[in-house]
C-alpha positions as CSV (number, residue, x, y, z in Angstrom):
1,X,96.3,-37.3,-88.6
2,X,97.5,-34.1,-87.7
3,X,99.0,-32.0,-91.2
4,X,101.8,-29.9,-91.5
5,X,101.9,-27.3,-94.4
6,X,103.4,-24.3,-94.8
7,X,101.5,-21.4,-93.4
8,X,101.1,-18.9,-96.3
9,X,101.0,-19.9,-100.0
10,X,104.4,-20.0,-102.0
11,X,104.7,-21.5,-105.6
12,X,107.6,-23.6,-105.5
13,X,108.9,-22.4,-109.2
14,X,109.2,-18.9,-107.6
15,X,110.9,-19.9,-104.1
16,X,113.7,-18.9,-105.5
17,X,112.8,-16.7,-107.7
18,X,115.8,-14.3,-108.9
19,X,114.2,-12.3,-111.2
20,X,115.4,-8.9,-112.7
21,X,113.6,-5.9,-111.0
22,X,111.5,-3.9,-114.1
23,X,110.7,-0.3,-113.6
24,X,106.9,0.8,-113.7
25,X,105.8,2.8,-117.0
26,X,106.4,6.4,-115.7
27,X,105.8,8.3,-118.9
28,X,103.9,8.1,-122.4
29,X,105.8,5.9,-125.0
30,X,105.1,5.0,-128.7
31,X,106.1,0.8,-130.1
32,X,105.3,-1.1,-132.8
33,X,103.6,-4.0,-130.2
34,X,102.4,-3.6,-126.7
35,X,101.7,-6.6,-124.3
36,X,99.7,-6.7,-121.8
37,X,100.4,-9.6,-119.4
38,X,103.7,-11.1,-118.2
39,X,103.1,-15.2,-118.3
40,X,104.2,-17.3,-120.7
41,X,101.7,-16.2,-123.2
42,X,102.7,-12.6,-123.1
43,X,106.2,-13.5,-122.7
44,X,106.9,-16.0,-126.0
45,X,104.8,-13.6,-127.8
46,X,107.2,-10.5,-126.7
47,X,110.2,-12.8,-127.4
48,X,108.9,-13.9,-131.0
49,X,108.1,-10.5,-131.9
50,X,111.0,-8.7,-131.0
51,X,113.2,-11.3,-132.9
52,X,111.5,-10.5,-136.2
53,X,111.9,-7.0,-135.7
54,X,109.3,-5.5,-133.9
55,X,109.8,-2.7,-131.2
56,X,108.1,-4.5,-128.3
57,X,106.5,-3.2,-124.7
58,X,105.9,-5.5,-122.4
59,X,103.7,-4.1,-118.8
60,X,102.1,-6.2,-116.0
61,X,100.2,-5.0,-113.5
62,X,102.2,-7.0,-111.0
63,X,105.5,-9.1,-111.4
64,X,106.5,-11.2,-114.1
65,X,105.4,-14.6,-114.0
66,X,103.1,-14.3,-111.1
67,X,100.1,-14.9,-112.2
68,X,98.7,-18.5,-113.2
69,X,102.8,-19.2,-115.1
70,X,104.1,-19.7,-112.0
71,X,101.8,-21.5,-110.0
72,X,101.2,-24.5,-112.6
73,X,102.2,-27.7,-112.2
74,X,104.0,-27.2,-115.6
75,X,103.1,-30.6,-117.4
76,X,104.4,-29.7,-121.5
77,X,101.6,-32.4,-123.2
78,X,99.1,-32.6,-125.7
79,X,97.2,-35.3,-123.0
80,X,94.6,-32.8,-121.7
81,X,92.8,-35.1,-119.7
82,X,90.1,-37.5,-121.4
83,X,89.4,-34.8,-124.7
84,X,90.0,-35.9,-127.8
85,X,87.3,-38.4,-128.0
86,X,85.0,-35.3,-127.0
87,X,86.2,-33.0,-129.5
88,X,86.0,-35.4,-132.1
89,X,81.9,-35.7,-130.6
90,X,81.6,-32.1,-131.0
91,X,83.8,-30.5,-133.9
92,X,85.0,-33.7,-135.8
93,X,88.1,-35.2,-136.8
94,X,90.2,-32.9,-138.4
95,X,89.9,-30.4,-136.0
96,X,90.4,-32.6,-133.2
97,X,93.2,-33.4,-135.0
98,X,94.2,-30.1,-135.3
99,X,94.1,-29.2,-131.7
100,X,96.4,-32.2,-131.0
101,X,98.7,-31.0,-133.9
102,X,99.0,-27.2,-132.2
103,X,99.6,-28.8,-129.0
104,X,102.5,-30.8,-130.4
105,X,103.4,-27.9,-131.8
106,X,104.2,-25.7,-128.8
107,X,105.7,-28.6,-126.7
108,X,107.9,-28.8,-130.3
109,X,108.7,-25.2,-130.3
110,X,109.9,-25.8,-125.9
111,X,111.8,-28.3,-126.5
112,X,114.0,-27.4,-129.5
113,X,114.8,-23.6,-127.9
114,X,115.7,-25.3,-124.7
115,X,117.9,-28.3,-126.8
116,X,119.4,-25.6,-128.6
117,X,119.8,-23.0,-126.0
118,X,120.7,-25.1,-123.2
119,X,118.3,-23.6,-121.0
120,X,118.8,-24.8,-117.5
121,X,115.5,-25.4,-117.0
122,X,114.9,-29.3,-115.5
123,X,113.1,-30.0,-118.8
124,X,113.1,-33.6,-119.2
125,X,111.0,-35.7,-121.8
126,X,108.2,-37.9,-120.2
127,X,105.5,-40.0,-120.9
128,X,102.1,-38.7,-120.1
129,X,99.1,-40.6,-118.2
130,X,95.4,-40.7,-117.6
131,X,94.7,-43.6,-115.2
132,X,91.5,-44.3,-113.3
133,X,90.3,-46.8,-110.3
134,X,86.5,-46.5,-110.8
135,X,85.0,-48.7,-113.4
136,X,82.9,-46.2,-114.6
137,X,85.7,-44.2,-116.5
138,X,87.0,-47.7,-117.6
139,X,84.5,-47.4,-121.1
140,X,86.1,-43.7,-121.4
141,X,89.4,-44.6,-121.8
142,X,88.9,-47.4,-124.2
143,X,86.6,-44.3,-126.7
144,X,89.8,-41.9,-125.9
145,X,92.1,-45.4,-127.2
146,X,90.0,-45.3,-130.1
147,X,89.8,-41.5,-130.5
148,X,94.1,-42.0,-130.6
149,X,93.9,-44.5,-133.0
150,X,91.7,-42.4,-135.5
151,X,94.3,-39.1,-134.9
152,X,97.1,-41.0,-135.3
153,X,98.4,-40.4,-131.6
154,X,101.3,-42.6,-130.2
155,X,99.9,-43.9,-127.3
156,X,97.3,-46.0,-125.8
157,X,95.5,-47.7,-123.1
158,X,97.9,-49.8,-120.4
159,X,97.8,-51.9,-117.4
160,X,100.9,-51.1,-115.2
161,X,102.7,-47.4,-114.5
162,X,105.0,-46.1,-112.0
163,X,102.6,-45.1,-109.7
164,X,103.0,-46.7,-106.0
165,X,99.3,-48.3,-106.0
166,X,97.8,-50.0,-108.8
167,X,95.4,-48.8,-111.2
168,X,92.6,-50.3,-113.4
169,X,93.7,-48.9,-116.2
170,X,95.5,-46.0,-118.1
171,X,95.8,-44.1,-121.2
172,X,98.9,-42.8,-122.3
173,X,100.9,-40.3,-125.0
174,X,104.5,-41.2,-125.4
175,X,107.2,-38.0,-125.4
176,X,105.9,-35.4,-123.8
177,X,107.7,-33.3,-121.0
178,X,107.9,-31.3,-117.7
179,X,110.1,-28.3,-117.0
180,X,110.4,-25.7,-114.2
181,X,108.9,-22.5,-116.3
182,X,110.7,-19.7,-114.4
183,X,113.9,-20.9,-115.4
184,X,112.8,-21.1,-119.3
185,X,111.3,-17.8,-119.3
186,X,114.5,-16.3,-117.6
187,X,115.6,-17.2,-121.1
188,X,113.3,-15.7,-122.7
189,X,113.1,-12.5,-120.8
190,X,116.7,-12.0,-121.1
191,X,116.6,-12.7,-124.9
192,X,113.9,-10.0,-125.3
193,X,116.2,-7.2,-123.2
194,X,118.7,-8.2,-125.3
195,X,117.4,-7.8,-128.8
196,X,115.7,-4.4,-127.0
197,X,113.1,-4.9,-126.2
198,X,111.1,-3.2,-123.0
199,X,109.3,-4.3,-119.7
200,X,107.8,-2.1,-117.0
201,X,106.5,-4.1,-114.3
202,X,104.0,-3.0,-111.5
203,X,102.2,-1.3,-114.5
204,X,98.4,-1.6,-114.5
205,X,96.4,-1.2,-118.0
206,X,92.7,0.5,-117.0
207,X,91.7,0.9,-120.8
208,X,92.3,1.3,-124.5
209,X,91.3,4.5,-126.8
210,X,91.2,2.1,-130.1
211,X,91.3,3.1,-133.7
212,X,94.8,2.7,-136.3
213,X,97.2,3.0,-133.6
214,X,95.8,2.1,-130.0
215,X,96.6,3.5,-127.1
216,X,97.3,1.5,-123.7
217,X,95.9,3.5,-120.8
218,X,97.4,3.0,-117.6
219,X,96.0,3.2,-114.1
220,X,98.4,6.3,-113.6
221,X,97.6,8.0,-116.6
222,X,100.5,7.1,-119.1
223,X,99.7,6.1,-122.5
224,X,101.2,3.8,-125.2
225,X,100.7,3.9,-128.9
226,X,100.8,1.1,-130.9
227,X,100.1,-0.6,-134.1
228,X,99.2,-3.8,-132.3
229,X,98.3,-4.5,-129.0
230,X,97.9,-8.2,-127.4
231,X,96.1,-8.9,-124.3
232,X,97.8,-11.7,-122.8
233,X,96.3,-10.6,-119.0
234,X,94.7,-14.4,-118.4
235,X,91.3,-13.0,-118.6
236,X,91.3,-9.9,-121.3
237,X,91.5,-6.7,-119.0
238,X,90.0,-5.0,-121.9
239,X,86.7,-6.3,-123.4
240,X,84.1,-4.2,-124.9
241,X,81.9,-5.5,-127.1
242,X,83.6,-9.1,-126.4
243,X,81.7,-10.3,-123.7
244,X,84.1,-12.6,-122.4
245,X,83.0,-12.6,-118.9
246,X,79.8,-14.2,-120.3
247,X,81.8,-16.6,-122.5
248,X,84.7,-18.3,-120.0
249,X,84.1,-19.2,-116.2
250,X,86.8,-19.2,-113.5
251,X,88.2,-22.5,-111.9
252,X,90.4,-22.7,-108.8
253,X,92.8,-25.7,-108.2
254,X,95.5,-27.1,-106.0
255,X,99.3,-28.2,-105.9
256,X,101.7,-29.0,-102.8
257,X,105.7,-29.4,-102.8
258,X,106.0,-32.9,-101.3
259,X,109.8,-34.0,-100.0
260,X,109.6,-37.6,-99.8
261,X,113.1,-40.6,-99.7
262,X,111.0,-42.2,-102.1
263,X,109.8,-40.2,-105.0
264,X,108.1,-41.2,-108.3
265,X,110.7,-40.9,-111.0
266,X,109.2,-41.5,-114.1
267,X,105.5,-40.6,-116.1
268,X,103.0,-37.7,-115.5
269,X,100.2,-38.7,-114.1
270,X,96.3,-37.2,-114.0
271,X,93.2,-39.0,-112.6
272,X,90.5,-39.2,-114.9
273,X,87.8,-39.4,-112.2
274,X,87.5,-36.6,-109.8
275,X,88.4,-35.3,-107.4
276,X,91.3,-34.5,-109.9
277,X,94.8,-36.2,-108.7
278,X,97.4,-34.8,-110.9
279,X,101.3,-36.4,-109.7
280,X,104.7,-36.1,-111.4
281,X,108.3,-35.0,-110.2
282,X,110.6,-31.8,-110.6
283,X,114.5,-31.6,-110.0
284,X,115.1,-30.5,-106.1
285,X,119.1,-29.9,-105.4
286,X,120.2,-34.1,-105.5
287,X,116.6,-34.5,-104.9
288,X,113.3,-34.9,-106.7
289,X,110.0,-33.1,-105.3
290,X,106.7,-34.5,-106.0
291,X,104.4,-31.9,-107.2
292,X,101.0,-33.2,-106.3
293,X,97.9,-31.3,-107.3
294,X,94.0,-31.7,-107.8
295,X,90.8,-30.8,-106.0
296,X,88.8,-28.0,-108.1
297,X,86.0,-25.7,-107.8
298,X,84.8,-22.6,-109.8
299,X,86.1,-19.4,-108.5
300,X,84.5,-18.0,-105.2
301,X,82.4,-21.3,-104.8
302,X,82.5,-24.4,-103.0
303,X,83.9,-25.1,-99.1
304,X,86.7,-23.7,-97.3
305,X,89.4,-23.5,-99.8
306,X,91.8,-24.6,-96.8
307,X,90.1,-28.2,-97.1
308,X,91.1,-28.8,-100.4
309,X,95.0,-28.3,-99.2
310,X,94.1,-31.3,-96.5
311,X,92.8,-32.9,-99.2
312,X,95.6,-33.1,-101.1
313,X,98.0,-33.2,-98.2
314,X,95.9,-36.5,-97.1
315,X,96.4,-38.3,-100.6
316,X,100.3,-37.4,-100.4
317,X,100.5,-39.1,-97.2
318,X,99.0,-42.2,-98.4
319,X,101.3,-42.1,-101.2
320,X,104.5,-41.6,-99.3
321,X,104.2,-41.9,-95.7
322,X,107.5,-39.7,-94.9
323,X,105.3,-37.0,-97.2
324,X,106.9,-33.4,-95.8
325,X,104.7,-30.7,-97.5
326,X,107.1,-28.0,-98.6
327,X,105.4,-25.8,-100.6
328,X,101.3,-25.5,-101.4
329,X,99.8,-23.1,-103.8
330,X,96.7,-22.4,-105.8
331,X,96.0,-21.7,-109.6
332,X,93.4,-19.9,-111.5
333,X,92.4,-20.9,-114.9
334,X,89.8,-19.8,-117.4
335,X,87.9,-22.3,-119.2
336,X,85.4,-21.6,-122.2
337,X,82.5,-22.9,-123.4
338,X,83.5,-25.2,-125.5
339,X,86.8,-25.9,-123.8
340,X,89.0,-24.7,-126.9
341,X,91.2,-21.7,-126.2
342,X,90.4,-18.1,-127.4
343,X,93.2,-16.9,-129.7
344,X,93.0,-14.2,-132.2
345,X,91.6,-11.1,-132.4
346,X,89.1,-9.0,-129.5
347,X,86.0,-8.9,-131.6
348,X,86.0,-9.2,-135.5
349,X,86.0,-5.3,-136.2
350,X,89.3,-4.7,-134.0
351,X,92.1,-6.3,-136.0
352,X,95.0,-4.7,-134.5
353,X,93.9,-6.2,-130.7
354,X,94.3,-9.7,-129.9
355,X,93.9,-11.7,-126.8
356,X,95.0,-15.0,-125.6
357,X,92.8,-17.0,-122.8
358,X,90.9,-20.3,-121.7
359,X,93.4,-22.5,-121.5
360,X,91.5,-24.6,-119.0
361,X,95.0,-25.5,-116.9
362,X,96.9,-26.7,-120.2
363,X,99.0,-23.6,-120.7
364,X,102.4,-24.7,-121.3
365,X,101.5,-25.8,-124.9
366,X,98.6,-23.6,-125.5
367,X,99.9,-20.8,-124.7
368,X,103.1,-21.0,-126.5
369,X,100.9,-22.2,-129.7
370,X,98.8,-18.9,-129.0
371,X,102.2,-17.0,-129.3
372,X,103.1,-18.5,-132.4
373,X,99.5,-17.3,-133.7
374,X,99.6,-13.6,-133.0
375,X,103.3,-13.2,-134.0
376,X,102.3,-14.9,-137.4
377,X,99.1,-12.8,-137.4
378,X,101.1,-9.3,-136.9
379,X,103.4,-10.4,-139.2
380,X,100.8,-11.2,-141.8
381,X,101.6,-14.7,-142.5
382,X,99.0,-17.5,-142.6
383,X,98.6,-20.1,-139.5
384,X,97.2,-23.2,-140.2
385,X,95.2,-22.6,-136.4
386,X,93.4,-19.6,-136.7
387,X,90.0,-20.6,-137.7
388,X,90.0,-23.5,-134.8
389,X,90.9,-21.0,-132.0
390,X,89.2,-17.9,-133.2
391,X,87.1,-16.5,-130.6
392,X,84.6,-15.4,-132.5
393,X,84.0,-19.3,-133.5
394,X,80.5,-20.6,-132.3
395,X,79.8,-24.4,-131.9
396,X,76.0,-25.1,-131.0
397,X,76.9,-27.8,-129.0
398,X,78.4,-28.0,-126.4
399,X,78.8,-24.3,-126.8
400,X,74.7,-23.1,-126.0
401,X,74.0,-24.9,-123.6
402,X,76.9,-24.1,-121.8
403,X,76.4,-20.3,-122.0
404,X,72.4,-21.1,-120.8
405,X,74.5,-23.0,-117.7
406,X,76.7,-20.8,-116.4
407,X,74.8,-17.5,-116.8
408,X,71.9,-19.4,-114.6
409,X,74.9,-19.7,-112.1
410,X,75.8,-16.3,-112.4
411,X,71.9,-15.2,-111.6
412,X,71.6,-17.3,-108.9
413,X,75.2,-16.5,-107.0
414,X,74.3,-12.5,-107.5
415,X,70.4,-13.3,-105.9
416,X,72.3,-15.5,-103.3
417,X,74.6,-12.6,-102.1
418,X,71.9,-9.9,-102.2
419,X,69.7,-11.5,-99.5
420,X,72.4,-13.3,-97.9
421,X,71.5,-12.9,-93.8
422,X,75.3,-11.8,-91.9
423,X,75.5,-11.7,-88.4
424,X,79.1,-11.8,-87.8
425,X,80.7,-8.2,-86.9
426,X,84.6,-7.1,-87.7
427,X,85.1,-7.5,-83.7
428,X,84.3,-11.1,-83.8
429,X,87.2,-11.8,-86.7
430,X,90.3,-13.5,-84.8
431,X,93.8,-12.8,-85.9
432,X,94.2,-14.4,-89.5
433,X,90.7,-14.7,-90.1
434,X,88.1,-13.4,-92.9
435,X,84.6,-13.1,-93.5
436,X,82.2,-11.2,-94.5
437,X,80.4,-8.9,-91.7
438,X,78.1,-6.2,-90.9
439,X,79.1,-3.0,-90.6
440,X,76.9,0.0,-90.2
441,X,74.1,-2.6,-91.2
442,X,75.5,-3.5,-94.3
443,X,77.4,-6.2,-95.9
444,X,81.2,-5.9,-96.3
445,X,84.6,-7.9,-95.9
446,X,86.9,-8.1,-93.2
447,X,90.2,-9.6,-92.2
448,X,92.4,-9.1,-89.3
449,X,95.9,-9.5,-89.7
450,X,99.1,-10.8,-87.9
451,X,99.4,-8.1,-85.9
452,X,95.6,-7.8,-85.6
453,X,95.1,-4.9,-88.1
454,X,91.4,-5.2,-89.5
455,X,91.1,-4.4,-93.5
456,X,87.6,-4.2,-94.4
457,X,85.8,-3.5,-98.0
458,X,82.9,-3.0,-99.9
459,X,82.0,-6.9,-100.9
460,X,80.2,-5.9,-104.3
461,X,82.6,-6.7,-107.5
462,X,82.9,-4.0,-109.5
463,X,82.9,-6.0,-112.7
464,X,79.1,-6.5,-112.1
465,X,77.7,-6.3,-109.0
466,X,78.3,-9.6,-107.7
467,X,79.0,-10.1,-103.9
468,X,82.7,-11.2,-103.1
469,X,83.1,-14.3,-100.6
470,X,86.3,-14.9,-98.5
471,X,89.0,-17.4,-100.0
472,X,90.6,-18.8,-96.8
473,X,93.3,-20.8,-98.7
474,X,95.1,-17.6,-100.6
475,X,93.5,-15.1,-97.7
476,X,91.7,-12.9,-101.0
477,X,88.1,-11.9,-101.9
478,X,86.8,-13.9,-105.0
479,X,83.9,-13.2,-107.3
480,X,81.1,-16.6,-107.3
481,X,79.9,-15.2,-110.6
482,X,82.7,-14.1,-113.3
483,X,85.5,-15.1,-111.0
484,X,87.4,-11.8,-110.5
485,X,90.0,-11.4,-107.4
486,X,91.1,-9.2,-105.4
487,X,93.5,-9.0,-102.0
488,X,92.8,-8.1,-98.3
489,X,92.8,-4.4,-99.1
490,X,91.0,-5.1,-102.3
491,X,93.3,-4.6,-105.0
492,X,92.7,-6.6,-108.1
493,X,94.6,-9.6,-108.1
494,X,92.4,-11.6,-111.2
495,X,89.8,-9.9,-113.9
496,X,87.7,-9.9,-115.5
497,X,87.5,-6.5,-113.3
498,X,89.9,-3.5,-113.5
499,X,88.4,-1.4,-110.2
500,X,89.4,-2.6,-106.9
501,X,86.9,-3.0,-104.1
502,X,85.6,0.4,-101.8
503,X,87.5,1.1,-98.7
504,X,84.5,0.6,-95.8
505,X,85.1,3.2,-92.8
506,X,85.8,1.2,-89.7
507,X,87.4,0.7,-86.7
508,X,90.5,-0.7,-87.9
509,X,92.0,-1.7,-84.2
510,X,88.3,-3.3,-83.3
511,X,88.7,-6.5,-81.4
């Protein structure tokens, strides 16, 4: 079966993406809070603070809402796939119960300022699923039915759901909710400028001088002094002493914009076994598109990324044979060790620095629970969250053998791309083609362009020294071992790094 998709990646919540144009920071500047990271973490938190009085500075090192915000599939739920009867395993009841509660929470908080707003912003209230075919996961689902039942969630295990085929069974949470996040945080932004607050896009931090009043170091030099600063950069751009990059791992995952005459119109759906086949519908004109995502691999591993696009684009077809792939795009998401976001502050001797991360591809609520954290933090109030999410927590299990699993990766992808053998040379590279090559005898990237420009770097990360591999799907170098990104020319499109790759000398017109 032949596939049509789109060419180049495009998110379909930014297609038409109208957003006001920010200037970059161009000279020092002095606020009460300044954000790092222009999602919907670093967004709500701007917009909460600035409403209770603060003197807010929002940067990002690119555009608003460009990072993993707008490429979600932008399910509002508390069903994070098959958890709760895991976290009640691992940390108990009542802070299972608690998780849930934050959860419900931030899809609360979404759907009373959009109620009360009016925020056109598709948000419509849905029932959420976990369904399987493999009789395996069938046991699962009834311990997450019985995990429900002990937390009190509405819900439970069915038979029959909107889906086209049938399942063997499913697990569901009544009243949850979708919504097209670019047109809530529109709101949001504007609401911010409006109460005066300030964004400067295209603004990279590089570092932090700590101490009472920190100071926000850009790439070009510019400082700015605050009392509080909040790292809401999807994986802290600034972490000494917080060893992060040891703590979270990277995960890569897919969504295509499917036109079809016969779309699903009702439920959110996930698969419980893998590969991962996440399905549910967004306002399109007089038309719904189904946003159908899945496939996953950790960041920089795993086959050609362009596979898992026919992956997915296969499964659509078998769902709705008319399927016209309209839009495809790939996400990034952090996930921890013990798959409980890190909210709070850097390390436990920096109180005036928080961060915001791992929210293992459940961001909608998480992240605008995380918002509601730091604001109350700055503001000195008590949060009934903060000991769950701290990131200085440490649960023995799952939590060490986790870190003992996913630093033995990290040695063996930094070994692997040390001795790795290369034969290819930059001449060999077609037009819209990467890999990694040899030049002058040594390992580095290139890619040749549409008009048949060759870019070449340095392959080595310079978080840690890890060799880069070519991401075929998003055309980018990614990092096997802490899952840092960076584009054809090696600019830093993910962290944890802050350096982009070396320029290798070649002949750029080589064919």
């Amino acid at each position: 079966m032949e596939i049509n998709m789109p060419q180049f990646p495009e998110p379909y919540w930014r297609a038409d993406s109208q957003n006001s144009e920010f200037p970059s920071l161009s000279e020092d500047t002095k606020c009460d809070v300044a954000i790092v990271g222009g999602g919907i973490a670093g967004i709500t938190t701007a917009y909460l603070l600035q409403k209770e009085g603060k003197d807010v500075v929002l940067i990002d090192a690119t555009t608003l809402m460009n990072g993993t915000t707008g490429h979600t599939t932008a399910k509002i739920t508390s069903q994070h796939g098959l958890i709760y009867d895991e976290f009640i395993q691992h940390f108990g009841k009542e802070k299972a119960r608690h998780y849930y509660d934050a959860n419900e929470e931030g899809l609360a908080f979404i759907r009373d300022l959009v109620s009360k707003n009016q925020i056109d912003c598709d948000f419509s209230q849905q029932d959420a699923y976990v369904y399987t075919n493999d009789d395996t996961y069938i046991e699962k689902l009834k311990k997450e039915d019985q995990a429900y039942e002990q937390l009190g969630i509405e819900g439970g295990l069915v038979d029959e759901t909107s889906l086209p085929f049938s399942v063997k069974r499913a697990i569901t949470i009544r009243n949850q909710a979708q919504f097209h996040p670019v047109k809530y945080l529109r709101f949001l932004i504007d609401e911010f400028i409006k109460q005066g607050g300030k964004i400067h896009e295209n603004t990279t931090a590089s570092d932090v001088a700590t101490g009472d009043n920190p100071k926000v170091i850009t790439r070009e030099g510019h400082k700015i002094t605050c009392s509080y600063l909040v790292c809401a950069t999807h994986f802290p751009f600034y972490d000494k002493r917080g060893f992060y990059f040891a703590r979270m791992y990277g995960e890569r995952s897919y969504a295509l914009g499917v036109k079809t005459k016969k779309p699903i119109t009702d439920g959110m759906y996930i698969s419980a076994e893998d590969p991962k086949r996440s399905i549910r519908f967004t306002p399109l004109g007089n038309e719904n598109l189904m946003i159908i995502g899945g496939e996953k691999h950790k960041t920089g591993q795993g086959i050609n990324t362009s596979k898992h696009y026919e992956a997915l684009a296969k499964f659509s077809h078998e769902l709705f044979p008319d399927a016209e792939i309209a839009y495809r795009w790939a996400t990034h998401d952090l996930i921890t060790l013990d798959k409980l976001p890190y909210v709070g502050h850097l390390t436990e001797n920096q109180e005036n620095i928080f961060i915001a991360t791992g929210f293992r591809k459940w961001g909608m609520t998480n992240s605008t629970n995380a918002a509601k954290m730091i604001r109350d933090a700055i503001l000195e109030k008590e949060n009934p969250y903060r000991e769950l999410f701290t990131p200085h927590r440490f649960y023995a299990d799952p939590s060490l053998k986790k870190l003992v699993q996913e630093n033995a990766d990290v040695a063996k992808h930094l070994i692997k791309g040390k001795i790795e053998l290369v034969r290819r040379k930059p001449e060999d590279l077609k037009v819209d083609e990467g890999s990694v090559v040899t030049v002058n005898g040594k390992r580095a990237g290139g890619y040749r362009d549409q008009d048949g420009q060759l870019h070449l770097v340095d392959t080595t990360c310079r978080h840690m020294g890890c060799e880069v591999e070519w991401n075929d799907g998003e055309r980018t170098w990614d990092c096997p071992c802490h899952a840092s990104r960076y584009d054809i020319d090696g600019n830093v499109i993910e962290g944890p790094t802050t350096k982009p790759l070396k320029k290798v000398e070649g002949d750029n017109n080589a064919k």
